[in-house]
N, C-alpha and C positions, 0 to 999 in steps of 0.2 A: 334564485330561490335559496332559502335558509336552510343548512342540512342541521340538523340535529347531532351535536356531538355529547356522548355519554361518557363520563366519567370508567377511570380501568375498574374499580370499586363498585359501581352501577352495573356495569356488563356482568360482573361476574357474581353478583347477587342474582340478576337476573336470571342467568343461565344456569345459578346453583337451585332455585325452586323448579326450575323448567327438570330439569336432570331429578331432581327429589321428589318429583310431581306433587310437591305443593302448594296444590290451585290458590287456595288462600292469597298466602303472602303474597305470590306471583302477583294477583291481580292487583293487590292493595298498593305494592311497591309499583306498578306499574301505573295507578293511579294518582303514586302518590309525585311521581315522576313528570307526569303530564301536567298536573297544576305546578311543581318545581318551573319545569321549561316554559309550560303555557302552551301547550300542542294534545294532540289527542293519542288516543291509546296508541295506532297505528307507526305513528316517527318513533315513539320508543320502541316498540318492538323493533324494527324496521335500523334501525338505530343500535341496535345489543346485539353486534359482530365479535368476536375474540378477536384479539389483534395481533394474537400468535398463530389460532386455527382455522380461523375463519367462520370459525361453525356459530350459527345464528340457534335459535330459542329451536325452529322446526326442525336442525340435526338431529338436539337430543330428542326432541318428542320423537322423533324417527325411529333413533335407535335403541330407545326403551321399550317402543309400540305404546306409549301413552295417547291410546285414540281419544278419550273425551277430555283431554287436554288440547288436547291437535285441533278439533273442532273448535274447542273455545278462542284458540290463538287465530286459526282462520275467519272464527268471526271477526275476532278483532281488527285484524287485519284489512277486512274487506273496504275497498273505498266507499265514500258516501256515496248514493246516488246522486245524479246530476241529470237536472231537467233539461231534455234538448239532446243528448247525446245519443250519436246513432251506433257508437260503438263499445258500450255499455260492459260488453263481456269481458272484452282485453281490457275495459279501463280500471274493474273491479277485481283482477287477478293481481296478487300480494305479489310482490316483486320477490319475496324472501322465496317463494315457492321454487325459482330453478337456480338460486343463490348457492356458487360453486364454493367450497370451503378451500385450504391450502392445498390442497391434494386435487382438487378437480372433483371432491362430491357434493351429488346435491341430497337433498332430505330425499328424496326418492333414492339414491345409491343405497343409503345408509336404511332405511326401511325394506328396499329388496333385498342387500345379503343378511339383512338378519330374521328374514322372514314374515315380518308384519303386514301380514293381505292385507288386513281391513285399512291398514295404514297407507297402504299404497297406491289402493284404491282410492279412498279419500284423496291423495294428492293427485295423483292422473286427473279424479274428478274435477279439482278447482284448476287444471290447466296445465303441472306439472309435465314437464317439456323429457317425453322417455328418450331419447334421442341425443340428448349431452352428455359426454363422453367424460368421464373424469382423466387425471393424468397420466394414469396406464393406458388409454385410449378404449376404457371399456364402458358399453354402457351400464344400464342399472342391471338389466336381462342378462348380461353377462355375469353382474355380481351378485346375483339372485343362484345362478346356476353353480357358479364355482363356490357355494356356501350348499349347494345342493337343499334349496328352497323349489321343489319340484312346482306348488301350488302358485308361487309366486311369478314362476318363469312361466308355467302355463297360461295367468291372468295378461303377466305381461308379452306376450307372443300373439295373443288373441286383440289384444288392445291395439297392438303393433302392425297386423293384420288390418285392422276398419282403419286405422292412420295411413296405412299404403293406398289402402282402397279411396281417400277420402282426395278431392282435387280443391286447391286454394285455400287449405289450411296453415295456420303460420306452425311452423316447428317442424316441416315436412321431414322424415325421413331422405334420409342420401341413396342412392343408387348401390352403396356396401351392407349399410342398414337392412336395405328391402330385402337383399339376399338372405341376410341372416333371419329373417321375421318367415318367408316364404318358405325358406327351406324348413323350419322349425328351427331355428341350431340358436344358442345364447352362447357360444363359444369364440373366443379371440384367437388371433393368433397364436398365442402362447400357449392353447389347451389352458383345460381348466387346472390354474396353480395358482402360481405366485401372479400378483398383480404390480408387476415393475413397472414405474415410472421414469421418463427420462431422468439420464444419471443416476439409475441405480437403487433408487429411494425407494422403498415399499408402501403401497399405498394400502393404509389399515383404516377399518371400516371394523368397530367394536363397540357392543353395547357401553352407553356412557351413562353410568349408575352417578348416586350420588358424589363421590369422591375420585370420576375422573377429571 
């Protein structure tokens, strides 16, 4: 299968309307990209990785809290249907949704510590997997808490809860997970501070306005 490779100039067009919330150009350039390759909306997005940070178009919708951008990208996103398919749910879930950036976060890290319920909720709802631990070894609930996003960490703790209760789900919670959802706690080892990553590195998770 043909993966789609985007130019460094293309990615970062891309992710500079995504960041500037743009919708316009976003869209245009995204369409304008699809007839360029001859692919649909979905390989380009899917396709507009930083090749230093990893962060895809739903980082930044993340962590500006651009919800009616986020929706549009998820529709976009969404696979066609396909007649005949009995497993329709997983097949329709955007692969960028638990896409780890250089650091180990996903759009959901970056949407919890910087407090965007609505945002969060939106990704939990198309599938987004609470449970991946970025490179500090923390989940998003952790990084919701040590930003002291109280609303956040309550949705997600509640969430976290029907997922322990839930049997033959993919993305199950670990046996350390259930602890911390059960007990209430969104805390790591480390109390809520710095979040160190092997060797040392700081793992930052910061609104990404126009000109990060």
């Amino acid at each position: 299968m043909h993966v789609l490779s985007l130019t460094a100039d293309e990615i970062d067009d891309l992710l500079y309307f995504t960041r500037a919330n743009e919708a316009q150009d976003l869209q245009q350039t995204v369409s304008a990209l699809s007839q360029k390759y001859g692919c649909d909306a979905r390989e380009v997005l899917e396709a507009c990785i930083d090749a230093d940070t990893g962060n895809s178009v739903l980082h930044y919708c993340s962590a500006n809290g651009l919800a009616d951008l986020l929706q549009s990208l998820l529709s976009s996103l969404k696979a066609p249907e396909r007649t005949g398919t009995s497993n329709g749910k997983t097949a329709d879930r955007p692969q960028l949704i638990n896409h780890q950036n250089a650091q180990g976060n996903t759009p959901l890290h970056w949407a919890s510590y910087n407090g965007h319920l609505e945002l969060v909720k939106l990704l939990v709802g198309v599938g987004a997997d609470m449970w991946v631990k970025n490179a500090a070894g923390h989940l998003a609930m952790f990084e919701a808490e040590r930003a002291d996003k109280s609303e956040v960490v309550q949705y997600l703790l509640e969430a976290g809860g029907r997922t322990v209760e839930q049997t033959g789900r993919e993305g199950v919670a670990s046996k350390e997970d259930e602890v911390e959802v059960q007990d209430g706690e969104a805390v790591g080892n480390n109390g809520v501070g710095e979040a160190q990553a092997d060797g040392g590195a700081e793992v930052e998770m910061e609104d990404a306005g126009p000109s990060a």
